[in-house]
Structures are given as structure tokens and as C-alpha cells.
C-alpha positions as CSV (number, residue, x, y, z in Angstrom):
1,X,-11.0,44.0,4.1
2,X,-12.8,41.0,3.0
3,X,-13.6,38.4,5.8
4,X,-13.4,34.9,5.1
5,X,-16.5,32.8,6.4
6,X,-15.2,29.9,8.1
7,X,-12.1,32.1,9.2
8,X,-9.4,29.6,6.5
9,X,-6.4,30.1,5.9
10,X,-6.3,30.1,2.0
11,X,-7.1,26.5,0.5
12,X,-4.3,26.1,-1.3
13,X,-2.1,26.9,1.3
14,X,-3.7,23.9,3.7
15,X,-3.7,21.8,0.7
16,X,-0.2,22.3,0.0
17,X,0.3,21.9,3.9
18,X,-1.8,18.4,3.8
19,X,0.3,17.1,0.9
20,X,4.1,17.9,2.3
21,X,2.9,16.6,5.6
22,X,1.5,13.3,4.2
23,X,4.6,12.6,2.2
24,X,6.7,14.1,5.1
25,X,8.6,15.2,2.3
26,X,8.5,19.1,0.4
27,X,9.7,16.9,-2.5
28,X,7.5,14.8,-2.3
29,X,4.8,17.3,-2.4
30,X,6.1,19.2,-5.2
31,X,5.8,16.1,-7.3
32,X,2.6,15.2,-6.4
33,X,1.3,19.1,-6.8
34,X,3.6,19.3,-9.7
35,X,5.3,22.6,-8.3
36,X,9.1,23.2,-7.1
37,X,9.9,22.0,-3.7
38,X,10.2,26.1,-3.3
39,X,6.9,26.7,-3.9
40,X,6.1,24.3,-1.2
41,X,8.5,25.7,1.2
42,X,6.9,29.1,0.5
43,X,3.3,27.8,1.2
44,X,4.4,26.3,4.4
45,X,5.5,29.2,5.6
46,X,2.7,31.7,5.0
47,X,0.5,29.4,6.7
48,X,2.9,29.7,9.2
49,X,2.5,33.2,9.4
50,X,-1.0,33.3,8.7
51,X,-1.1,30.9,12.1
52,X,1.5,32.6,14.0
53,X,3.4,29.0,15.2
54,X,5.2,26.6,13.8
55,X,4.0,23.8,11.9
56,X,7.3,21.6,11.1
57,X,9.9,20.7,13.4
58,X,13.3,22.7,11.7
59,X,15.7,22.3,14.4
60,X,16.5,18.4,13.6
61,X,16.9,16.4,10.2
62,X,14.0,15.7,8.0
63,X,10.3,17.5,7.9
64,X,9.4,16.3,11.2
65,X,5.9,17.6,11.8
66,X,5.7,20.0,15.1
67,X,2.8,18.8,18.1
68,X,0.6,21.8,16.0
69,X,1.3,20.4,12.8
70,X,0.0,17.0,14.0
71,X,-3.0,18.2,15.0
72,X,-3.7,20.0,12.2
73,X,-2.6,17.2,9.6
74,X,-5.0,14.8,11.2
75,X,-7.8,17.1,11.0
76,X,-7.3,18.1,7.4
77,X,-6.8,14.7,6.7
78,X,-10.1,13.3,7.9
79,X,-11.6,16.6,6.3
80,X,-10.3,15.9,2.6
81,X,-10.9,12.2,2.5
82,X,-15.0,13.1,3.8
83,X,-14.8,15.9,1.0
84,X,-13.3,12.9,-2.0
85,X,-15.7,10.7,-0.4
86,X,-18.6,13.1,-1.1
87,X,-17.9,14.0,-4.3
88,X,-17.2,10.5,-5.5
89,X,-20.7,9.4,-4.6
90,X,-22.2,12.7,-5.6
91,X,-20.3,12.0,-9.4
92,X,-22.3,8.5,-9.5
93,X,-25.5,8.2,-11.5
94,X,-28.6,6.2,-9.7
95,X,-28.1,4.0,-11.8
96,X,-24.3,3.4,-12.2
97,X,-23.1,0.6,-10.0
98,X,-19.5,-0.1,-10.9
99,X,-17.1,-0.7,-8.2
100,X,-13.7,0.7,-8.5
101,X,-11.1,-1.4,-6.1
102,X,-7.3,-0.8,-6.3
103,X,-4.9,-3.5,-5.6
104,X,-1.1,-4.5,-6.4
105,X,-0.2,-5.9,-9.6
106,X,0.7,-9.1,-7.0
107,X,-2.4,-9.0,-4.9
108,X,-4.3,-8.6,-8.0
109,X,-3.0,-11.4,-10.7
110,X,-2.2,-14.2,-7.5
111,X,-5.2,-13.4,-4.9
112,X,-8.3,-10.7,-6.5
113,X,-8.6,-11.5,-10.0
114,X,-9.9,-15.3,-9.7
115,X,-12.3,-14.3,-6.7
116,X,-13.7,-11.4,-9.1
117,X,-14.7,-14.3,-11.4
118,X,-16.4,-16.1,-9.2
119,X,-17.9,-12.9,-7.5
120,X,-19.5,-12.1,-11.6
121,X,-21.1,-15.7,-11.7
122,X,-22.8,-14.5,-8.6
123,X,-23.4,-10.9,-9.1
124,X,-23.8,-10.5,-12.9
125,X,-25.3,-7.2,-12.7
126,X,-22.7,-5.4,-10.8
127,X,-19.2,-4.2,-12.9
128,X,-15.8,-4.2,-11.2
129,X,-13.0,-2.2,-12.6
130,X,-9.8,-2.9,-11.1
131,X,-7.5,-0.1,-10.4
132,X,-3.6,-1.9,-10.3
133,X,-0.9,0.0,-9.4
134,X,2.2,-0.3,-7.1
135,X,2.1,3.3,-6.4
136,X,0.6,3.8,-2.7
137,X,0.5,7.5,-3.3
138,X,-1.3,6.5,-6.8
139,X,-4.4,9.3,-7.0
140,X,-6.4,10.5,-9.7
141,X,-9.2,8.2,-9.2
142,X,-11.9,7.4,-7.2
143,X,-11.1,4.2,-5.4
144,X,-14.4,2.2,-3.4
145,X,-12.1,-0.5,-2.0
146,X,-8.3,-0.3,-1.7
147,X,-6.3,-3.6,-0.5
148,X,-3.1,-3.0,1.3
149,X,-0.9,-4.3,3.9
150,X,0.8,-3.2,6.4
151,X,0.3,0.2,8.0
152,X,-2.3,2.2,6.8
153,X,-2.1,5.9,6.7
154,X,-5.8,7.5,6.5
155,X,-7.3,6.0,9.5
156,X,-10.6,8.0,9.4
157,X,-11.7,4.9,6.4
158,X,-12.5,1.6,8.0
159,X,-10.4,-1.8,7.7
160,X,-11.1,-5.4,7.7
161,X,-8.8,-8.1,7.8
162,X,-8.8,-10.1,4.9
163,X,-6.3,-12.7,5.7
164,X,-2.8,-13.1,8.1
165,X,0.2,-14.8,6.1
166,X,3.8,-16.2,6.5
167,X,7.1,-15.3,4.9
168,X,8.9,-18.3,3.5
169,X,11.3,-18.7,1.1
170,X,10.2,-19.9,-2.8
171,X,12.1,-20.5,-5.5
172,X,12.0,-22.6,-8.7
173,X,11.5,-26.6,-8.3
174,X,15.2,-27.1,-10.3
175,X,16.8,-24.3,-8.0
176,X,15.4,-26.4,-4.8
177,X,16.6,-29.8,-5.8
178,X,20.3,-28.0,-6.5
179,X,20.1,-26.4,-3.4
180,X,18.4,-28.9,-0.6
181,X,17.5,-28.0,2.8
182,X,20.0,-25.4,3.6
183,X,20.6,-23.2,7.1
184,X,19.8,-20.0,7.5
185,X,23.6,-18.8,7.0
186,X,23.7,-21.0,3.8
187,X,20.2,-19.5,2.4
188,X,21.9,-15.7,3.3
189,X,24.4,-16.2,1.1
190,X,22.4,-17.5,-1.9
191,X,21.3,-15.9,-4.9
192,X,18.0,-13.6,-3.2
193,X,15.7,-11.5,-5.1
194,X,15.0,-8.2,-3.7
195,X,12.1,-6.4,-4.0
196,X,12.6,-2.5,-4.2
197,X,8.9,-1.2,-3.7
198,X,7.6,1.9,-3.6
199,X,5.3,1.0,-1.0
200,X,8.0,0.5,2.0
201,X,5.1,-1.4,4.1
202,X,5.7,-4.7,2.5
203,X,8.3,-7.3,4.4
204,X,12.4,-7.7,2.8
205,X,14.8,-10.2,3.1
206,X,16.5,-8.1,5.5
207,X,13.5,-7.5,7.9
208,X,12.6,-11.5,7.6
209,X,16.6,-12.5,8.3
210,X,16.4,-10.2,11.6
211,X,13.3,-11.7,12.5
212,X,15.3,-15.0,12.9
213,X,17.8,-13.5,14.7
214,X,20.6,-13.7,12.0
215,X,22.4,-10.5,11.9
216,X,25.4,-11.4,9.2
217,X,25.6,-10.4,5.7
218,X,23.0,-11.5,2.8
219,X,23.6,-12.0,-0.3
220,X,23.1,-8.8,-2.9
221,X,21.7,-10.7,-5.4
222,X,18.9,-9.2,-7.8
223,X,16.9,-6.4,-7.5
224,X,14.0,-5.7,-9.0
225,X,10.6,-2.9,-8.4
226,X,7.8,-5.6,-9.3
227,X,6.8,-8.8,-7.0
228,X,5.6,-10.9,-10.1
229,X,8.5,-9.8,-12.1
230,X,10.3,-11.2,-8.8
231,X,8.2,-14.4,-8.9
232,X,8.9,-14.5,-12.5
233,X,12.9,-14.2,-11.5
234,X,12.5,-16.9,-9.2
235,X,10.4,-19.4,-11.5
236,X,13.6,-19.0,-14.1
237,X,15.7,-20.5,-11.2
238,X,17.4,-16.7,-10.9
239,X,17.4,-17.2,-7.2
240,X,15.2,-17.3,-4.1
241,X,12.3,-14.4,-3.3
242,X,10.8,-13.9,-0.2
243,X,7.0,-15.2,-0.8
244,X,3.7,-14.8,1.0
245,X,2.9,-18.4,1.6
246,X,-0.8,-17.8,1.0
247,X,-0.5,-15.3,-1.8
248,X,1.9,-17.3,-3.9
249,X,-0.5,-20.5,-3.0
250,X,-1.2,-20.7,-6.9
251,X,2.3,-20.7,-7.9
252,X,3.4,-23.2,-5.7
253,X,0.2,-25.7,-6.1
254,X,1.0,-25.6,-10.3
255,X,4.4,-26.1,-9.4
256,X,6.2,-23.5,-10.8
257,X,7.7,-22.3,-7.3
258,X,8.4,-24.4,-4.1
259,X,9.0,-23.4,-0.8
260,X,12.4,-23.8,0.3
261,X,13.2,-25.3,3.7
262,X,10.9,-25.2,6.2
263,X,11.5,-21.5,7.8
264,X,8.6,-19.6,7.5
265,X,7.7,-16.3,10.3
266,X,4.6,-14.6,10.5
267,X,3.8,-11.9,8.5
268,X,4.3,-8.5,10.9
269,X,1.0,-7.4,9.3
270,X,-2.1,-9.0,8.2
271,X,-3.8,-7.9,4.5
272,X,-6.4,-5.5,4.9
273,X,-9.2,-4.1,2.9
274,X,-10.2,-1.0,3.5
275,X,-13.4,1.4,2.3
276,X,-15.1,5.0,3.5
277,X,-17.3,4.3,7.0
278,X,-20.1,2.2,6.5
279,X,-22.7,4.4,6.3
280,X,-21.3,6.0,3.4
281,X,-21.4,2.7,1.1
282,X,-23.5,2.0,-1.5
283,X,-25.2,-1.9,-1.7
284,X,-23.0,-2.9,-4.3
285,X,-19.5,-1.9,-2.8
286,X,-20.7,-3.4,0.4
287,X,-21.6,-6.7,-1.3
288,X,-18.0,-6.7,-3.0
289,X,-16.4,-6.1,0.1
290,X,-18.5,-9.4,1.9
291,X,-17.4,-11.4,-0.7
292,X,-14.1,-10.9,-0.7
293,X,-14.3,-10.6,3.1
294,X,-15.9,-14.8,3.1
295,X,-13.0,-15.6,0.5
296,X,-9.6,-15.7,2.4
């Protein structure tokens, strides 16, 4: 019988286990892995075997992960992203220093793409290439810096705060002047713009309405999957979106959006950036990351 080194279960099998438990979702594995949600199931359960306990929690609705599975998810977690890390820096030449940085399509065309040009008049000799996608699960690519909100799910990669914001209500100059200084009932029932992300981290109108403690309807309004096609919505006087007072800042000093009212809450997270552990940086990511870090 041949004996396996480090005593492993089979990789794929505690990759297949890493991916379903991420996503919390067999599903969602099998279209990341590009697999049937059987094949998953069937994984999972040899490793099962192979472990002699259970690793998800079948007894209740969902693919709650079992005390053991915990354990083991955070550990192959940490172990995977060390392993990406690795081989990310090992792929780069001496002399290659582009830094790769993934961002929203919002967070990218309002807040990252003016600071980029002033961080080129400064540092000419180092190439950014921005990765933009509204995917959070997005892979495929070797990210050096990743901006995100909310909560962030691989905490074995270090996070600075890159600036705290409010939730206000913006809409188009015309739309404000038709529609002056109204309550929070009357702005619930007013044309809103809803944003159906695929990253459930970011604030909705529902979230920001309980925050005030108003617990009646809201309008349906529109509902889109983009924030700056939302903006864009909102600039053509479709209605009101919920803005980030400091991201939308640009829109609202040219005048294209206005802030509605004066009803604004903070943000329930701050907008992070986050990298591998400092040690594992080269020069040129770390100066990115500074720069961006003294440009709230």
C-alpha cells in the first residue's frame, strides 16, 4: 500500500472541501470547480470517510459547517491563500514590478482611478493594472491589493482602513427640486433604485430604512446589478439610490447628483484595503498601498 507523506487526504478532495465550505453552498462549488453539485456531494463525503466524522452539519437547513469542519476550513484556508501567495511572487520576474489591485467597477471609476493618476506622476516607473469586477468570488488572477467593504472572508491577509463613510440619499438636481425635503415615510415610498449585488456585503435601502427605525413598506422601484449603472439611473432623474456620501463626492461636486434631505447614517463598515502579510510584499505593492493609504 502506498503511504502518503504528509498523511493527506487526497488534494482534490480538500480542495473540493475548501471550495463548498467557502461558498457554504455544493452549488456554489460546482460552479466555481465547474463540476455537478454531485460530484461535490461525493467528494464531501469520501473525505468524510477518509476522516471518519462529520464535516457539514445535515440535520438542519443549509450546508452548515460542523465544529470539525470549521476547524478544518480555517486551516485549509490560511494554507491555500500562503500556497497562491507563493506562487504569485514566485511567477514574478526581478525585474517585473506591476501591481495588480482589484476593485469594483464603483470604487474604481468614483474613488481609485483619479488617485492612480496622481500615484503615476509620482511613481512613473511602477505599472498598475486594475483588476474591476463585481464578482467577490472573481478568481483566475493574481490580485496584490483587493479593496472591499464590509466583512472580509480570508482573514489570514492583512487590512487597513481606507476610509469610514455615510449612507445618504442622492438623486438628480431636477428630481430634488420636484421632490423637496421630504420625511422618511414620504422618501419610502418614492421611486428607489435598488442595487442587486453579487457581493451581499454592501448596504440596501432596506438595511439603511431599519437603521432609522422605519419598519413600513418601501417603494419597489428599480432594480438593477451595477452601482454606476444605479448612479447613472439616478442622474436621468429615474429615482433615488442610496449613495456613499464620500464615494459619490465627484458626482455630487459636478452636480450631476444631490443629496436629498439631510438623513444620512454611518456606514456599518468602513472600506478596507487588504494585501498578503507584510513581509510577503514587494517595495512596489507596499508603496501603492501607502499611497492610497495617505489618500482618503
Amino acid at each position: 500500500m502506498s503511504r502518503r507523506y504528509y498523511k493527506l487526504p487526497p488534494l482534490t478532495s480538500l480542495a473540493t472541501f475548501e471550495t463548498a465550505a467557502r461558498h457554504r453552498s455544493f452549488k456554489g462549488a460546482a460552479e466555481e470547480l465547474g463540476v455537478t453539485p454531485g460530484a461535490v456531494s461525493h467528494q464531501i463525503k469520501f473525505l468524510e470517510t477518509e476522516l471518519g466524522l462529520s464535516l457539514f452539519d445535515r440535520k438542519h437547513h443549509g450546508n452548515n459547517l460542523t465544529d470539525h469542519g470549521e476547524s478544518l476550513f480555517a486551516v485549509l484556508q490560511s494554507s491555500f491563500s500562503a500556497v497562491s501567495s507563493t506562487l504569485a511572487n514566485l511567477r514574478r520576474s526581478a525585474n517585473d514590478q506591476e501591481v495588480t489591485i482589484s476593485a469594483t467597477t464603483a470604487v474604481s471609476g468614483l474613488w481609485l482611478t483619479p488617485r492612480l493618476s496622481q500615484f503615476w506622476r509620482e511613481h512613473p516607473e511602477i505599472p498598475v493594472n486594475q483588476h474591476v469586477t463585481d464578482n467577490p468570488n472573481s478568481q483566475g488572477i493574481a490580485i496584490d491589493l483587493k479593496i472591499c467593504y464590509g466583512f472580509v472572508e480570508n482573514e489570514s491577509n492583512q487590512k487597513h482602513t481606507l476610509f469610514h463613510d455615510e449612507l445618504v440619499p442622492v438623486c438628480s438636481p431636477k428630481f430634488a427640486k420636484e421632490n423637496p425635503d421630504p420625511s422618511i415615510e414620504e422618501l419610502a415610498q418614492l421611486p428607489l433604485i435598488h442595487l442587486r449585488a453579487k457581493d451581499k456585503n454592501w448596504s440596501n435601502w432596506f438595511s439603511w430604512f431599519n437603521a432609522l427605525g422605519y419598519k413600513g413598506k418601501i417603494s419597489h422601484g428599480t432594480h438593477v446589478n451595477n452601482y454606476m449603472i444605479a448612479l447613472q439611473a439616478a442622474s436621468d432623474g429615474t429615482g433615488i439610490v442610496l449613495g456613499w456620501r464620500h464615494l459619490v463626492k465627484p458626482k455630487v461636486d459636478s452636480g450631476e447628483l444631490v443629496i436629498l434631505g439631510d438623513t444620512a447614517i454611518p456606514a456599518p463598515s468602513a472600506i478596507y484595503i487588504m494585501s498578503e502579510k507584510e513581509e510577503l510584499l514587494p517595495e512596489n505593492v507596499k508603496a501603492l498601498r501607502d499611497f492610497l493609504l495617505a489618500k482618503p
